[in-house]
MARPAVEX-615152 format. One line per 2 residues: number of its first residue (from 1); their letters; for each residue z, x, y of N, C-alpha, C. Coordinates in Angstrom, 2 decimals, always signed. Atoms other than C-alpha are relative to their C-alpha. Example, Ala and Ser with C-alpha at 12.3 -4.5 7.8 and 13.67 -1.06 7.14 Angstrom:
1	AS	+0.00/+0.89/-1.19/+7.80/+12.30/-4.50/+0.00/+0.90/+1.20; -0.06/-0.82/-1.19/+7.14/+13.67/-1.06/+0.73/-0.77/+1.09
***
This chain:
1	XX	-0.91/+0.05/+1.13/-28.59/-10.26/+44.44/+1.14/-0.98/+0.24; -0.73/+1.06/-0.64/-25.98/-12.27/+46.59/-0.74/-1.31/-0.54
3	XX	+0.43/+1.53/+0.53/-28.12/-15.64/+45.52/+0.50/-0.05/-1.35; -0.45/-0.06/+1.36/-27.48/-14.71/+42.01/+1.55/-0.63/-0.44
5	XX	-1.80/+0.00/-0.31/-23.62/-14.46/+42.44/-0.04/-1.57/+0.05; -0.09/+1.54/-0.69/-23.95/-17.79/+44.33/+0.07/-1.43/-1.03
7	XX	+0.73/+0.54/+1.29/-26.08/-19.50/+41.60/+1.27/-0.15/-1.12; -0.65/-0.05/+1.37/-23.51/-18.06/+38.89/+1.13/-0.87/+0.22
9	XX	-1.58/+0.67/-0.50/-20.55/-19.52/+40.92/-0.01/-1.25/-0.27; +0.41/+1.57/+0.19/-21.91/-23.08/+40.79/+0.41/-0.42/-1.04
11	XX	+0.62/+0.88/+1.57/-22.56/-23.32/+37.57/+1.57/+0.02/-1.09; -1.29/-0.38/+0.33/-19.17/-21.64/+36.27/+1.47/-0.80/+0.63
13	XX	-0.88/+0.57/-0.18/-17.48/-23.91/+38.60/-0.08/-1.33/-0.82; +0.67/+1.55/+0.77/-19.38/-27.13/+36.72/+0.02/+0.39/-1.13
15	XX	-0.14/-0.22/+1.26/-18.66/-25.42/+33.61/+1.43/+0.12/-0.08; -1.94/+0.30/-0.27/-14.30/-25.00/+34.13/+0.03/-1.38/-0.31
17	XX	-0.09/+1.62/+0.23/-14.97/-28.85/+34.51/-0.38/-0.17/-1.23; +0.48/+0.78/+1.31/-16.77/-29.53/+31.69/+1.28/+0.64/-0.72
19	XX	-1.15/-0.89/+1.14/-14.16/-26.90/+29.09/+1.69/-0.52/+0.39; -1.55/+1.12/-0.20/-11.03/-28.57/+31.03/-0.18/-1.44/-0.06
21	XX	+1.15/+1.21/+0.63/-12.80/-32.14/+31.00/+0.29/-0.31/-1.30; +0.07/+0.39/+2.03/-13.17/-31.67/+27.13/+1.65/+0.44/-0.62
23	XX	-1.04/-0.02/+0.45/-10.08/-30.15/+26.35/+1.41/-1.11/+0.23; -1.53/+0.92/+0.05/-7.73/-32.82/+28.07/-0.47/-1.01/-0.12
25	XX	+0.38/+1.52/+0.33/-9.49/-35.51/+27.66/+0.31/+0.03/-2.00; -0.18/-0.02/+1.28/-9.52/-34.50/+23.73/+1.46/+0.02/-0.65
27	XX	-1.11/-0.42/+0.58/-6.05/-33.26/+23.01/+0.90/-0.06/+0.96; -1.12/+0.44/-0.79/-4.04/-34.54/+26.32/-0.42/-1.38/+0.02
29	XX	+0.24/+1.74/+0.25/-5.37/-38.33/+26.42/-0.10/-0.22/-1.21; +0.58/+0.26/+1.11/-6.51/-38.53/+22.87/+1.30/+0.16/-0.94
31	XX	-1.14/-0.46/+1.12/-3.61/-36.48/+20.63/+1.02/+0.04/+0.73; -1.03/-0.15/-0.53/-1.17/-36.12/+23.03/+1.05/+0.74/+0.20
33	XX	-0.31/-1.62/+0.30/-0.13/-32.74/+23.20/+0.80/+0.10/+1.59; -0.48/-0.41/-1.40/+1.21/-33.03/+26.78/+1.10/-1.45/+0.07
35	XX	-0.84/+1.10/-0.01/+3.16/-36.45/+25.91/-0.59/-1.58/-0.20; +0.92/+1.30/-0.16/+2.86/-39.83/+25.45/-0.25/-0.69/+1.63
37	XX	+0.44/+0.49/-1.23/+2.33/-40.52/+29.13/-1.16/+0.25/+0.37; +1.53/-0.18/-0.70/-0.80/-38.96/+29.60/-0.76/-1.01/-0.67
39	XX	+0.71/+0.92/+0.92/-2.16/-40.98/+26.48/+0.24/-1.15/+0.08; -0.06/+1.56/-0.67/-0.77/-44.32/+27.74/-0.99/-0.67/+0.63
41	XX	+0.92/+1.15/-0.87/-3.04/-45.24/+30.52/-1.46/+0.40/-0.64; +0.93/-0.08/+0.24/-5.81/-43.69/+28.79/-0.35/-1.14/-1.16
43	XX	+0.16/+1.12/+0.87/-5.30/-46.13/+25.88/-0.41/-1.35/+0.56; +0.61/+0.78/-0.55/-5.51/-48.54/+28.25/-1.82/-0.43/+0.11
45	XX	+1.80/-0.41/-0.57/-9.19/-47.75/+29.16/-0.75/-0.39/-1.38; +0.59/+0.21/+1.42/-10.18/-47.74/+25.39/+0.79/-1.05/-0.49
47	XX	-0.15/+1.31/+0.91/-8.41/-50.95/+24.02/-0.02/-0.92/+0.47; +0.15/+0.97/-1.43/-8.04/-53.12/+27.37/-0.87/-0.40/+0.51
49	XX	+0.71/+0.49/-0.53/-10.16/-52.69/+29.72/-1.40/-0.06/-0.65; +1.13/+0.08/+0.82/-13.14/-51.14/+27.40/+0.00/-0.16/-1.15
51	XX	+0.04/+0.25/+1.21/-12.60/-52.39/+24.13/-1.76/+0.02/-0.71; +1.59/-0.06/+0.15/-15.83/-51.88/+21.79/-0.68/-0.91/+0.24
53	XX	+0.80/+1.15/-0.13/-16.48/-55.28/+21.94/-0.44/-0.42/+1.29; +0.09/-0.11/-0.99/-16.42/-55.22/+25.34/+0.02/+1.18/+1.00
55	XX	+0.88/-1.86/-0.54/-18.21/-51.64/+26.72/-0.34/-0.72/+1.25; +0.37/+0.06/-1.09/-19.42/-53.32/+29.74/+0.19/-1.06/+0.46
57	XX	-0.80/+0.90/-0.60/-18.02/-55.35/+32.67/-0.95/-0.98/+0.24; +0.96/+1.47/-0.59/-19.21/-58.59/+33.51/-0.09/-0.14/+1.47
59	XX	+0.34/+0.26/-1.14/-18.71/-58.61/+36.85/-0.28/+1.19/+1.31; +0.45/-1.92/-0.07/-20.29/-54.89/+36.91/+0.44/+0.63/+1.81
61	XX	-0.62/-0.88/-0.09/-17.49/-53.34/+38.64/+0.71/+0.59/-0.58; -0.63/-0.99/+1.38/-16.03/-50.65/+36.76/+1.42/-0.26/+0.53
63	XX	-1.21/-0.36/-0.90/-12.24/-50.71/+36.84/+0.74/+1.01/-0.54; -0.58/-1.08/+0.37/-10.65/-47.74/+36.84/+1.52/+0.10/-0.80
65	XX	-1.28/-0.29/+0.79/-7.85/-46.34/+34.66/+1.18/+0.36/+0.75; -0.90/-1.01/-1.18/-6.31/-44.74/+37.77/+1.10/+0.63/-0.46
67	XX	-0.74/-1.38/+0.68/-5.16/-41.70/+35.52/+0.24/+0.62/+0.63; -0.03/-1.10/-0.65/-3.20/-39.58/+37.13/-0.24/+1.44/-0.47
69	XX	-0.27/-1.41/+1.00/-3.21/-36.87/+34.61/-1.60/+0.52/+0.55; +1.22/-0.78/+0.31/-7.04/-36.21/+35.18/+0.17/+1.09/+1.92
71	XX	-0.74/-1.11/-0.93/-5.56/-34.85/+39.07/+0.60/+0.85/-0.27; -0.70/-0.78/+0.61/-3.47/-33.17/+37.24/-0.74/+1.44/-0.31
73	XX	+1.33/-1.21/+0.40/-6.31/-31.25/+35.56/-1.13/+0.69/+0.93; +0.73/+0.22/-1.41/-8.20/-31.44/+39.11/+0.74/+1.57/-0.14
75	XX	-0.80/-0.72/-0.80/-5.21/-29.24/+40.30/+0.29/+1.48/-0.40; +0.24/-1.08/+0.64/-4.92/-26.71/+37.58/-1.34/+0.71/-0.30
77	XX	+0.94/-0.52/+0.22/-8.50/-25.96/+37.12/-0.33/+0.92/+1.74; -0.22/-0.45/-1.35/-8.32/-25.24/+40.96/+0.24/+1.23/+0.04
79	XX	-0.66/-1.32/-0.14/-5.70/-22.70/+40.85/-0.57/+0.50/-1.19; +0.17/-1.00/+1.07/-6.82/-21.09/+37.59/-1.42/+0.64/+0.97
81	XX	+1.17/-1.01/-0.96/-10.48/-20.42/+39.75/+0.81/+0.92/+1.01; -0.01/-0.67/-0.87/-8.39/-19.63/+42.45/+0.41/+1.49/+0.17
83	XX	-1.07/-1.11/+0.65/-6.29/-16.99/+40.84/-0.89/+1.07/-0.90; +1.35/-0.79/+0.39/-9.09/-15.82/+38.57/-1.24/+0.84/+0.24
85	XX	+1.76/-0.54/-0.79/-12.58/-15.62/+40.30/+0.01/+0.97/+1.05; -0.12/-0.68/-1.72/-13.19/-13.19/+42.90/-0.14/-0.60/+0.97
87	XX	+0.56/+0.63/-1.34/-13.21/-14.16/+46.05/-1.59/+0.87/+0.73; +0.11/+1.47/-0.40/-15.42/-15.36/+47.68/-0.27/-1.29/-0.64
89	XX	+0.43/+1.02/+1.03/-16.98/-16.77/+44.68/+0.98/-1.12/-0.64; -1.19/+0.49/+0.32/-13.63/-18.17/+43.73/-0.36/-1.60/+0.78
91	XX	+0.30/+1.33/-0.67/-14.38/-21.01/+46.83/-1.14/-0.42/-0.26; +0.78/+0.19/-0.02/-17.51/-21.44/+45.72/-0.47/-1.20/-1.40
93	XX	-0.48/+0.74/+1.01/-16.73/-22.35/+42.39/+1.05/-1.51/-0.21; -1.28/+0.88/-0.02/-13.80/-24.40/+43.28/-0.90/-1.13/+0.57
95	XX	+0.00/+1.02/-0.04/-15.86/-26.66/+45.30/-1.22/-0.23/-0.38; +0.92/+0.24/+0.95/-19.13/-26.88/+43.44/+1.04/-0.64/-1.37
97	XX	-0.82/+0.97/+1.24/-16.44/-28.06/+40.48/+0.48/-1.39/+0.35; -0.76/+1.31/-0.78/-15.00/-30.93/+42.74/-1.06/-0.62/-0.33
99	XX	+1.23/+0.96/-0.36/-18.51/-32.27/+44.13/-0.53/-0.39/-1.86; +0.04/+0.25/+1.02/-19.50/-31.83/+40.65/+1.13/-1.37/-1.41
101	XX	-1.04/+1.09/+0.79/-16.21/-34.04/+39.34/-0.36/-1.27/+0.28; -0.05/+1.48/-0.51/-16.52/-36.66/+41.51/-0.83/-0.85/+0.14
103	XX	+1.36/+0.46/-0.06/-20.27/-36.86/+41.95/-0.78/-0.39/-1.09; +0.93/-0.07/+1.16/-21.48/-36.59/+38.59/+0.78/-0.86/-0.82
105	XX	-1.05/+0.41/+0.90/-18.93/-36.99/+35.71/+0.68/-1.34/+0.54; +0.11/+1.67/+0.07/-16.98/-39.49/+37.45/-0.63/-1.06/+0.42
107	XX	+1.39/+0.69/-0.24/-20.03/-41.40/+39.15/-0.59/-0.63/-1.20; +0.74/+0.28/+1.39/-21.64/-41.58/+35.72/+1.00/-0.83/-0.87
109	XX	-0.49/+0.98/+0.99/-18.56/-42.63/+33.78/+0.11/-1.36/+0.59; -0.06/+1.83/-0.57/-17.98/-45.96/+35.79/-1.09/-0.72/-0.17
111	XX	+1.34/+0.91/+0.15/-21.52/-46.74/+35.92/-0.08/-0.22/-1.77; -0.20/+0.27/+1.41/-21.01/-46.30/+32.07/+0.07/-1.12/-0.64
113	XX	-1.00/+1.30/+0.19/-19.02/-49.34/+32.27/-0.53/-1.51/+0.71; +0.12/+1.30/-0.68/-21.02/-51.99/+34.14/-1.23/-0.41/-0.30
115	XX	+2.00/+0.39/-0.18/-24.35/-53.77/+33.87/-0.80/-0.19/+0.28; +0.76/-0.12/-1.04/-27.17/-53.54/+34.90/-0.30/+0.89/+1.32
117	XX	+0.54/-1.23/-0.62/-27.02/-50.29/+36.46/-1.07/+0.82/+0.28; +1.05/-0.32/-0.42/-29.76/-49.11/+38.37/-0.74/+1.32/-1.08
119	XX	+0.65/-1.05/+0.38/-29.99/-45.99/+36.43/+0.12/-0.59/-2.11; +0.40/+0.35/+1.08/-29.99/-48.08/+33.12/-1.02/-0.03/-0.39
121	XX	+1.24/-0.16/+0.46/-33.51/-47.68/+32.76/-0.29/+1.18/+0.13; +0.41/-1.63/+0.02/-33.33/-43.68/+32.83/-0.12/+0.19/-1.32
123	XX	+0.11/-0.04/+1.51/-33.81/-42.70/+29.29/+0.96/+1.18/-0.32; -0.86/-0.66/-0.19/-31.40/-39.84/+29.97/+1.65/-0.67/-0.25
125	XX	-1.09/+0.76/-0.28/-28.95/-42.15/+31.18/+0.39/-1.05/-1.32; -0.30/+1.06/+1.35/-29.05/-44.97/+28.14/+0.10/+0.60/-1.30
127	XX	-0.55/-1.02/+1.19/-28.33/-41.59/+25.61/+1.18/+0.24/+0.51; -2.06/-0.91/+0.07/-25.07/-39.99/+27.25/+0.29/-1.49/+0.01
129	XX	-0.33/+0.51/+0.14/-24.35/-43.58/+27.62/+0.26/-0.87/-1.62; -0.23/-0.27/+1.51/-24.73/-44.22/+24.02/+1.00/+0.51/-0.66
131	XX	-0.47/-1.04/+0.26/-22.83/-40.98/+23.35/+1.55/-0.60/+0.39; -1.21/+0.11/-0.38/-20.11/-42.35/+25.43/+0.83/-1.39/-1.09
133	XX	-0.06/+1.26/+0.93/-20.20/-45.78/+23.86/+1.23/+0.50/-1.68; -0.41/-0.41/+1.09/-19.57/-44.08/+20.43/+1.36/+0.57/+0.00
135	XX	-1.37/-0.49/-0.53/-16.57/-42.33/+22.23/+0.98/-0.99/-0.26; -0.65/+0.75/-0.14/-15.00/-45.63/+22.28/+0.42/-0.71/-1.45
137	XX	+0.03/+0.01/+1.25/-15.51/-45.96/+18.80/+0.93/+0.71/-0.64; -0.61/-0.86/+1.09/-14.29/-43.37/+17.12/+0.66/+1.63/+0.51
139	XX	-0.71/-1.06/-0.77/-12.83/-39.77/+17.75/-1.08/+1.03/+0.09; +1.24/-0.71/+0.23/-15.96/-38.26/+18.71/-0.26/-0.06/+1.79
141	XX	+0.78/+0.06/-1.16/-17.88/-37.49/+21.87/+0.85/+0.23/+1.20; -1.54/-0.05/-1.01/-14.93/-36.21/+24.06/-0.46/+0.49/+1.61
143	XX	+0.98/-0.32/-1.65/-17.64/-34.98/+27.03/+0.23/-0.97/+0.41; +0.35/+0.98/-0.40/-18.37/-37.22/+29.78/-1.68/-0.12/+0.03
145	XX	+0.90/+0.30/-0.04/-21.66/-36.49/+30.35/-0.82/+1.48/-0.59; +0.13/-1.13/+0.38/-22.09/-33.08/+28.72/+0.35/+0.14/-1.66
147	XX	-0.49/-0.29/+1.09/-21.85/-32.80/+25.03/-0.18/+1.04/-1.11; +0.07/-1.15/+0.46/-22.36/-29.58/+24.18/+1.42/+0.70/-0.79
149	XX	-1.11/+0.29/+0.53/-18.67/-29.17/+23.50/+0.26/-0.60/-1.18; -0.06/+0.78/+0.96/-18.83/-31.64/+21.40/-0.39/+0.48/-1.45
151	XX	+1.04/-1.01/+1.08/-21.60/-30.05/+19.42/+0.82/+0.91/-0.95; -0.84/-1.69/+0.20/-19.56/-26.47/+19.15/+1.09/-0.76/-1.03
153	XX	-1.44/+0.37/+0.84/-15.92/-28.17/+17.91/-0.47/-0.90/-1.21; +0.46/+1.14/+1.08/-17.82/-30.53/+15.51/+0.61/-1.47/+0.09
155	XX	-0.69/+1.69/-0.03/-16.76/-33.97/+17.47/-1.50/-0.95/+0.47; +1.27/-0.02/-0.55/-20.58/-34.62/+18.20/-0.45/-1.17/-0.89
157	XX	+0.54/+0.83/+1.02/-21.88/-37.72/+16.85/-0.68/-1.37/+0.45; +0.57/+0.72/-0.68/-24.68/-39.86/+17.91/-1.02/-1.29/-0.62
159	XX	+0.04/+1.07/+0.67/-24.53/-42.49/+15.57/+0.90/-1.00/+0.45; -1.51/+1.04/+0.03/-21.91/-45.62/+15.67/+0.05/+0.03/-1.62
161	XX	-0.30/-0.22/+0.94/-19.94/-45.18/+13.00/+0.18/-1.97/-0.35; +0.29/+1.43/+1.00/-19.98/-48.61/+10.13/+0.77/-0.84/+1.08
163	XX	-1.10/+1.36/-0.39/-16.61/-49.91/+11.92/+1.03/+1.09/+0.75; -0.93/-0.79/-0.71/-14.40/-48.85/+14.39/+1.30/+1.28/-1.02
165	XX	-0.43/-0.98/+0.76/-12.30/-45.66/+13.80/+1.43/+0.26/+0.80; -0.97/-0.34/-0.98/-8.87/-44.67/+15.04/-0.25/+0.67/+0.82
167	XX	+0.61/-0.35/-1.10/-9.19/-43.26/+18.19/+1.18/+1.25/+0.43; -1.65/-0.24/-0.31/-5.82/-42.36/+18.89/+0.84/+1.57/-0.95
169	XX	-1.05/-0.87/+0.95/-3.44/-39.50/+17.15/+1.08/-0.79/+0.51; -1.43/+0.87/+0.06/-0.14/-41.58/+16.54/+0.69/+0.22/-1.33
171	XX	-0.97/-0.33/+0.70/+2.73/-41.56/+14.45/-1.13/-0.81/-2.03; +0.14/+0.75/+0.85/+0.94/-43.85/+12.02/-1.57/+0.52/-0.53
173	X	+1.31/-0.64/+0.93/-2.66/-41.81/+11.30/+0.25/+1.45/+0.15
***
């Protein structure tokens, strides 16, 4: 029964990520509910470095946004397991959510960003990348590589919309 536990811990820690993930990426980078500082460097990322017209790097290294805010969210999802979960499962969760952050989610988003990525010929891989794409578009697709979320809140959309869309919550939409 202990494997079970184990099993559940994993998955619950790779699920905290995804539900904190979607929520600050949506309504702390995006609307800005925590200030305009968090939504600064993220703007960056979407009008700078990845503008639609330019989704992927030419000299396919990704360059990072080096957001601090998403540590931020690192740090609190942490303590909320740690404070929450039972122990032991509590550590179990906590670092199944990390390996999971760093390995997957952000692994995947950079490669997002460059060309000619080995796993560009996954057929997996050239949909969430799609998905993400559209992210950059419009106010949609707020997963990284999970869009189930998406689905649920109704930001799910795996079309490109006619013409770019505000992206942003600002004084002016």
């Amino acid at each position: 029964m202990q494997i079970v536990y184990i099993i559940l811990s994993v998955l619950a820690g790779m699920m905290a990520v995804e539900v904190g993930g979607y929520v600050w990426h949506r309504w702390a980078e995006h609307h800005g509910i925590l200030g305009k500082a968090v939504v600064a460097r993220h703007i960056v990322h979407h009008n700078k470095d990845y503008p639609v017209d330019k989704l992927r790097n030419k000299n396919n290294k990704y360059k990072s946004a080096n957001s601090w805010s998403w540590y931020v969210l690192g740090l609190l999802i942490i303590i909320f397991l740690y404070i929450v979960a039972p122990k032991p499962y509590n550590y179990i969760m906590i670092v199944s959510g990390l390996i999971y952050a760093k390995f997957v989610i952000s692994y995947l988003h950079s490669k997002f960003h460059v060309k000619n990525h080995w796993l560009a010929k996954n057929s997996r891989f050239i949909k969430i990348q799609k998905l993400h794409d559209i992210h950059h578009w419009g106010p949609y697709n707020y997963g990284i590589v999970f869009y189930g979320l998406d689905w649920i809140f109704g930001t799910y959309k795996d079309e490109f919309p006619d013409s770019k869309v505000a992206n942003f919550k600002t004084d002016k939409n």
